[in-house]
C-alpha positions in Angstrom: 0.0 0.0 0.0 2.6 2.7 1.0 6.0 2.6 -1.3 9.7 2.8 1.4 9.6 5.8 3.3 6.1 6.7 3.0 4.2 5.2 5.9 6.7 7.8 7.6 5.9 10.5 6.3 2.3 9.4 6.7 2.8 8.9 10.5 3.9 12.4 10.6 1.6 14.0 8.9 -1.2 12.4 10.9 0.5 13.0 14.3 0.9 16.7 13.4 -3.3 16.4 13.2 -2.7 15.6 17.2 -1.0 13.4 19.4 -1.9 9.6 19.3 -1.2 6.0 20.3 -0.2 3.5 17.7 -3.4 1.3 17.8 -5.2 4.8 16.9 -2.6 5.5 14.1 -3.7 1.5 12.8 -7.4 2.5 12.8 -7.3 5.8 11.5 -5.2 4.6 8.6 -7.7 1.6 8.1 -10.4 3.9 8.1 -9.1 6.1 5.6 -8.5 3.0 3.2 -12.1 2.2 4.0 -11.0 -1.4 5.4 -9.4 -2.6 2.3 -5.7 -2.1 4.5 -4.4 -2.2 7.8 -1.1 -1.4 8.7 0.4 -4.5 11.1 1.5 -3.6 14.8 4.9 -5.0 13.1 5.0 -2.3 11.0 3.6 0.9 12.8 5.3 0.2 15.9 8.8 0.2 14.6 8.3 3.3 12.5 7.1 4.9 15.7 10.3 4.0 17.5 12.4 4.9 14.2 10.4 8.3 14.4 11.2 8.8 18.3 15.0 7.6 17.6 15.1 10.1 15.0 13.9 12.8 17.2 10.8 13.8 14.7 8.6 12.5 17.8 8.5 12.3 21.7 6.3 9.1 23.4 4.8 10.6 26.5 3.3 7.2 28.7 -0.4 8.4 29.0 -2.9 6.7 31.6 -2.8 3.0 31.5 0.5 2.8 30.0 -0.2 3.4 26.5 2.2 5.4 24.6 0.7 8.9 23.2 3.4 10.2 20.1 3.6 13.9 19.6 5.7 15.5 17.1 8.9 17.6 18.3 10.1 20.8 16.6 12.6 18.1 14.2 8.9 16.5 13.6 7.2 19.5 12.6 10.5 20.5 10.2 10.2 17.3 8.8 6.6 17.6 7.9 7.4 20.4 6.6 9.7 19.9 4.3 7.5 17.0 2.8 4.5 18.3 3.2 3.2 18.0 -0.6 3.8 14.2 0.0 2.1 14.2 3.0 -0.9 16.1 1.8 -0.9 13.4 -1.5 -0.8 10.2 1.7 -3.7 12.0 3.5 -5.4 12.1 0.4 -5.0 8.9 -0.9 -7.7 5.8 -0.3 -7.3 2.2 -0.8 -7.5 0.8 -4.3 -10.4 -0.6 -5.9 -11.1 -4.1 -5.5 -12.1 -4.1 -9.2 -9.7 -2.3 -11.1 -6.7 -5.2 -11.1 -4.1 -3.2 -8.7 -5.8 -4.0 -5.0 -3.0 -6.5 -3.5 -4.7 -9.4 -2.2 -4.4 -8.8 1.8 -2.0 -12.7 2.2 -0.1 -11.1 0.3 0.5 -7.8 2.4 2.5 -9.0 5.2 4.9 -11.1 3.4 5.9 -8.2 0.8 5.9 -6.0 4.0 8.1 -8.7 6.1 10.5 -9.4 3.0 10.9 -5.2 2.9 11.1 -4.9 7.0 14.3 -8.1 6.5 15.9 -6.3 3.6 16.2 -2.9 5.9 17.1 -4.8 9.4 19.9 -6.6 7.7 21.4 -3.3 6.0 21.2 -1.4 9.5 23.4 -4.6 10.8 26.3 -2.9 8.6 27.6 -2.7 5.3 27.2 -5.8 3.1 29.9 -7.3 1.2 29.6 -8.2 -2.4 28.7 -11.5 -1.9 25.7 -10.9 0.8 24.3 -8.5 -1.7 24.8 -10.7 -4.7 22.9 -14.0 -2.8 20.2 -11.4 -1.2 19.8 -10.5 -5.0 19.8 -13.9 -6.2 17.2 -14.8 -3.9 14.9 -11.5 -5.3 15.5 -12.7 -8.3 14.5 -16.5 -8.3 11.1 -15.5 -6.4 10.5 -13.1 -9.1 11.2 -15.0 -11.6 9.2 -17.8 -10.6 6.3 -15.3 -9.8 6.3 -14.1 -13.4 6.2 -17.6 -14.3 2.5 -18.4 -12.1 
């Protein structure tokens, strides 16, 4: 649903609307795709913490130990400096079941999952030529055996 990078931007953009916890960030954004997606707890909640490492937002613990995110001054610099793609995410709704683009939700969280394992092992450190090559390889048999179904 949301292309690298976006479901950050996203985030932002929503918390500058007004503080909120992450199960309220889920629903919103499953709301405003009108049920068709919602983002996984595996993938909100670590863009949350990369947001807070960053220093874009600040987790306050509110009653009953849910986290509330707000945006910091970085945050609000941020969301301004990409607010024309923030306005185009806020905009945006879920794709039609019927025109041939909607991705079948089974196979959401394993495109998300093989994204989310591409990014964890970069932040490890720098990959040498022959991690890259095989992590390529690997792309490139389950594509090509995709195109092939």
């Amino acid at each position: 649903m949301f292309d690298y990078g976006e479901l950050k931007i996203l985030l932002v953009a929503m918390l500058a609307q007004r503080p909120s916890h992450g199960y309220e960030l889920i629903k919103a954004i499953e709301e405003r795709m009108q049920g068709r997606y919602s983002p996984s707890p595996g993938v909100i909640y670590p863009t949350l913490a990369w947001l807070d490492d960053m220093g874009y937002a600040l987790v306050e613990e509110a009653i009953g130990g849910r986290k509330r995110y707000h945006l910091t001054p970085e945050g609000e610099a941020f969301f301004t400096a990409n607010r024309s793609a923030a306005e185009e995410l806020l905009s945006r709704s879920a794709p039609s079941e019927n025109n041939g683009e909607s991705i079948p939700d089974t196979l959401v969280q394993p495109m998300e999952k093989l994204s989310r394992a591409i990014r964890l092992r970069t932040r490890r450190g720098p990959l040498d030529e022959m991690t890259a090559r095989k992590i390529a390889e690997l792309i490139d048999a389950a594509t090509n055996e995709l195109e092939q179904t």
